[in-house]
N, C-alpha and C positions, 0 to 999 in steps of 0.2 A: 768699574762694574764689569765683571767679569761673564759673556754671551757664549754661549755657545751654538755653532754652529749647524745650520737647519740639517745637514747631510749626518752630521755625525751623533746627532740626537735621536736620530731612527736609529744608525748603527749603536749607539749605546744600549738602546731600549731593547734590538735582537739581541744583543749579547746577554743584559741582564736579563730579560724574559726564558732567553735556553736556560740559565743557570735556576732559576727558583720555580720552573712550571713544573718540576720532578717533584719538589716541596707540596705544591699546590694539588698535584694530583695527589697525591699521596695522603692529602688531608693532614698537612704538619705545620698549616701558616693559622692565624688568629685571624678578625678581621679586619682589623688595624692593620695587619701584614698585608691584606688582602687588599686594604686599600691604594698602597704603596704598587703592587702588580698592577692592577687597572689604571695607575698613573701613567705606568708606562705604554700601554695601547692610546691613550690621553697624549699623549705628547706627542706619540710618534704617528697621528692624526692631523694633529693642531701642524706639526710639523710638514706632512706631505703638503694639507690645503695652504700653507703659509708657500711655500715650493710654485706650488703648481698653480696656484692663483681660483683652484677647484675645492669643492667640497667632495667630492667622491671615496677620496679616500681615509677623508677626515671620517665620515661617518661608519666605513667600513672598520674602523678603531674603533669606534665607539660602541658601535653593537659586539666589538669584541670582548669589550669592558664590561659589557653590560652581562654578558653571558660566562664570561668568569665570575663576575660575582652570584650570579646564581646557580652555578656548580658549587660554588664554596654555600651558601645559605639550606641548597637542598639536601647538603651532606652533613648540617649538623642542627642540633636541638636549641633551643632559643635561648639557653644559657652560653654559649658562642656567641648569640647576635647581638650588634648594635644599630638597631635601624636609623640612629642617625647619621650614620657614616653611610652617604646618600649619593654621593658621586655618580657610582654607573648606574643608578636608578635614573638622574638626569641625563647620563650618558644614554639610555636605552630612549628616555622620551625626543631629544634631541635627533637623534637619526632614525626616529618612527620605527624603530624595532616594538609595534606593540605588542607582539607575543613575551617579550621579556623583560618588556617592561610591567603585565598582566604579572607574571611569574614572579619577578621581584617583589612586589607588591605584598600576592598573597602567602612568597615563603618568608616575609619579614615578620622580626618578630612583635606584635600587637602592642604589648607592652613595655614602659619605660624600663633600664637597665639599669637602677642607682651605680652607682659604683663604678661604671661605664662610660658611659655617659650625663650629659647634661638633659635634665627634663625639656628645657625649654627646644634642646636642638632635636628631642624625641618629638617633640609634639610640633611640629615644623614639618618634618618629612613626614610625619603621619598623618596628619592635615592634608598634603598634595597627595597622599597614595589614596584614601581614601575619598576626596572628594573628586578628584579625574580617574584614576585605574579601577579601583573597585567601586567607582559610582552609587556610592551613598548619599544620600539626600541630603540637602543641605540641612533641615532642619535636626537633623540628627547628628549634625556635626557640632553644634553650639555647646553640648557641655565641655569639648575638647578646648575651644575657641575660651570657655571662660577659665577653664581653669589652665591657660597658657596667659592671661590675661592676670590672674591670681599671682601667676607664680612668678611673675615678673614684677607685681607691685605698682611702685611710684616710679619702676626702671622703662627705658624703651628699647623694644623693637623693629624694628622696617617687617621685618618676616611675619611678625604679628597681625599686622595692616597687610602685608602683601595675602595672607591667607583669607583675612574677612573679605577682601576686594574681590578675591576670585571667589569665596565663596557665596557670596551677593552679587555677584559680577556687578562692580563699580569700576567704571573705567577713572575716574577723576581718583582717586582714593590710590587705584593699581600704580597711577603714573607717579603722584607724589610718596606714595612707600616706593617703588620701585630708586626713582631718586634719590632717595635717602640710601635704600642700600647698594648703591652704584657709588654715594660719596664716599660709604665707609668702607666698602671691599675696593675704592682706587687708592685711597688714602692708606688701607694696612699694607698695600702692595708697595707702595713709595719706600713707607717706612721701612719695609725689608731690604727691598733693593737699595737704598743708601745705606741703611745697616749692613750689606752684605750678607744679612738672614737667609736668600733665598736661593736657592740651588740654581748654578751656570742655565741647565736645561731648562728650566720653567721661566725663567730669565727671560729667554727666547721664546717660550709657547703660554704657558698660562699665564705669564703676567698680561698679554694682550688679550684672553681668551675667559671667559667662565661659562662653563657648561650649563652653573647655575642660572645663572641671568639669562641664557640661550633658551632652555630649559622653562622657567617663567615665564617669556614670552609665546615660547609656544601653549602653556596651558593655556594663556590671556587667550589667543587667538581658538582654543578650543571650548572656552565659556563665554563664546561670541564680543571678544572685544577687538579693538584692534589697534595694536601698536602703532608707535611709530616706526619707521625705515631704520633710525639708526641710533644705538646709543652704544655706552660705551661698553668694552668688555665683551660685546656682541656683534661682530663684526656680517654685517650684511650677507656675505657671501656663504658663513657656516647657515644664514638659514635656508636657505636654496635647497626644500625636503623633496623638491619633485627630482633630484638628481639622487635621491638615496638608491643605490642596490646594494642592501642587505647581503654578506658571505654567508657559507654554510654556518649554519648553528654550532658545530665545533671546532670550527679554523681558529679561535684563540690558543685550543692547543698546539696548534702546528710548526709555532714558532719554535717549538723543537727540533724540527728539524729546517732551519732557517725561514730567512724571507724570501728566498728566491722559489722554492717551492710553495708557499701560504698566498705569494704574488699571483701566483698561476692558478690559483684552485676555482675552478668555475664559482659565477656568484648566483646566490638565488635573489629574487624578488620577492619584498613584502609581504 
């Protein structure tokens, strides 16, 4: 199993970040593409805090993430978007960027994307934007709830349950969906990594890491529940949110002009 090294997974990620943020500005990536660029702030995060034994600059990536993807959503019309491709929506909740995380929310687009996506992953991330960011009532969430319930049948879910738990705030409910889908995102991970499936760099950072599950527990602990300390894929230290400072809202473009300059750029607070 081929790792890649924590030093040179930032330098990979500067390298490829200068080469496609000209892309990006330029409004010439999809968001599929787009998802791929915010991996790379994702890694080269997971990366630092893996380093340093700190969250500081893990989350400094992540509202970078978060804030590329909403330059890309506010730049185009909702036949570009797929609101299930959700990453730096997690990324922005995860290191308390709520300004962009607010933004993401309301520039995503409302309805499902045939052809694009799958309904049930539309109606997953639409469920969590809706019931914490744009604080909708819960009982106005139930038709979404049933027809994700519809559309799945006699199949199962974890995300399904993990949505009605937070949307009832069940704690008992939250922990056995949440388990379930901790067995199935450890087990698809294995299966790559002995397949060879999954790229050197993620090897090293998000096989140990999901921002999703990071992400879930912080909503749990915002509709009054409360985790436990430690589970997997969520390592204790990425939740340490009293350590976030927030960069400038546009230092994801900086990487242009390296990291040694985007290093230096004063940070703001939340």
């Amino acid at each position: 199993m081929v790792q890649t090294p924590l030093p040179l997974i930032e330098k990979n990620s500067i390298i490829q970040l200068q080469e496609v943020l000209p892309r990006v500005l330029a409004g010439e990536v999809t968001q599929a593409q787009m998802m791929s660029v915010c991996a790379l702030y994702r890694r080269t995060g997971i990366a630092r805090m893996f380093l340093s034994g700190l969250p500081d600059g893990f989350f400094e990536e992540l509202s970078r993430s978060a804030r590329a993807l909403l330059f890309f959503l506010q730049s185009k019309d909702d036949l570009a978007k797929t609101t299930s491709r959700s990453e730096p929506f997690f990324d922005a909740i995860v290191c308390g960027d709520s300004e962009a995380e607010r933004a993401i929310a309301r520039s995503s687009r409302t309805t499902w994307n045939p052809g694009e996506e799958y309904e049930d992953d539309f109606l997953y991330a639409r469920l969590l934007m809706e019931r914490f960011t744009l604080e909708i009532p819960p009982p106005q969430l139930e038709a979404k709830l049933d027809r994700y319930a519809a559309f799945l049948g006699n199949g199962e879910d974890p995300r399904l349950d993990l949505c009605r738990a937070l949307v009832a705030t069940d704690a008992e409910l939250f922990e056995e969906s949440l388990g379930r889908l901790l067995d199935a995102r450890t087990r698809e991970l294995r299966k790559k990594i002995e397949a060879e499936r999954l790229p050197p760099d993620d090897v090293t950072t998000t096989a140990h890491l999901s921002v999703e599950v990071l992400a879930l527990l912080r909503l749990a602990e915002r509709a009054g529940l409360t985790p436990r300390e430690h589970y997997p894929l969520a390592p204790s230290v990425a939740r340490r949110i009293h350590r976030a400072r927030l960069p400038p809202r546009d230092s994801w473009r900086q990487w242009l002009t390296g990291a040694a300059g985007m290093l230096n750029t004063p940070r703001r607070t939340p």
